[in-house]
C-alpha positions in Angstrom: 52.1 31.9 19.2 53.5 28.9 21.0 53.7 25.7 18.9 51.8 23.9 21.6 48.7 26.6 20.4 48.8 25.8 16.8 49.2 22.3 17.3 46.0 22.5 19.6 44.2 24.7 17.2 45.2 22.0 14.1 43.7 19.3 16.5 40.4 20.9 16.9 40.0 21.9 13.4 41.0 18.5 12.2 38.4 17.1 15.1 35.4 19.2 14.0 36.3 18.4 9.9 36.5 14.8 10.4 33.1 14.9 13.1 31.5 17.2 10.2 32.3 14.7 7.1 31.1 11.5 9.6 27.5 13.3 10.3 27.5 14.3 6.2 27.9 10.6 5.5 25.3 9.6 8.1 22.7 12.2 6.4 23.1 10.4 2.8 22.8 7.2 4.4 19.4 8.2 6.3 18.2 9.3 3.3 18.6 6.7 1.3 17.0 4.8 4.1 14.0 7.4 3.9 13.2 7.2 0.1 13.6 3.3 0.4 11.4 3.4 3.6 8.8 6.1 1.4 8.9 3.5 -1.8 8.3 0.6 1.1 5.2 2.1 2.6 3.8 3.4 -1.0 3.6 -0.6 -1.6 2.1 -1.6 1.3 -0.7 1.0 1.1 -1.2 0.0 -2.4 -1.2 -4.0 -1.2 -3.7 -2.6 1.2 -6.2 -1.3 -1.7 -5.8 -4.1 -3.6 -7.0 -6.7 -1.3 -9.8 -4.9 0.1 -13.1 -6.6 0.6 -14.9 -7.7 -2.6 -18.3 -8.6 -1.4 -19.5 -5.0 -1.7 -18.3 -4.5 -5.7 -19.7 -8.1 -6.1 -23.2 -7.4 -4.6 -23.4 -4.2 -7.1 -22.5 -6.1 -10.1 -25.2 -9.0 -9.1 -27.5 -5.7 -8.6 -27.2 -4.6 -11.9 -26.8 -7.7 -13.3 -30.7 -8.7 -11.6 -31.6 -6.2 -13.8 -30.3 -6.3 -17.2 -31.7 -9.6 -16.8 -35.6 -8.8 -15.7 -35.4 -6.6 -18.3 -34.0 -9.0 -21.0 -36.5 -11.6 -19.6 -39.3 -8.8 -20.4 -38.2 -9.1 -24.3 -37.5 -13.0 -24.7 -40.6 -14.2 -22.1 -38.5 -15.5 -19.7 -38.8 -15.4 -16.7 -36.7 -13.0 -14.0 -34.9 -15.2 -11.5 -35.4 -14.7 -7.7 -34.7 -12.0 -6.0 -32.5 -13.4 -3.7 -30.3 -16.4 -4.3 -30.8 -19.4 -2.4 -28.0 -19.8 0.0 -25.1 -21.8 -0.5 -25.6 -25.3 0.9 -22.9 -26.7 3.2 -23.1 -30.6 2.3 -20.5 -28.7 -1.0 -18.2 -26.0 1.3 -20.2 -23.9 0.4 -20.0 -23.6 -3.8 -23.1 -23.0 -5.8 
């Protein structure tokens, strides 16, 4: 073989080592970037549960409450409050 053709071939296989090591390093660097992005979203969605509406949970605990109290109110002679609250005047914003 000529010179010129191992000289050519030493190119190449230096070209497709240093190409080969350049998309390795890319890979760990997107996957970093994918267990960052995975730990990222995994917040959010758990952000996204926690400030979820609370009027429905609130409305079942006045439920229950409505009624640990008629039946309390049973034992002492009181009497059981209304059944629906009056609502909130707007002369305070709106606090009871």
């Amino acid at each position: 073989m000529q010179a010129v053709a191992i000289v050519s071939i030493a190119a190449a296989v230096a070209t497709i080592l240093v190409l080969a090591g350049y998309l390795i390093f890319l890979a760990v660097i997107l996957r970093r970037v994918n267990v960052r992005l995975r730990a990222l979203t995994g917040n959010l969605s758990a952000v996204a549960a926690g400030t979820d509406p609370i009027g429905p949970t609130v409305e079942a605990i006045e439920i229950q409450l409505r009624r640990v109290r008629a039946s309390l109110g049973r034992f002492t002679g009181d009497h059981p409050p209304p059944s629906h609250p009056p609502p909130p005047s707007r002369a305070n914003g709106g606090r009871q």
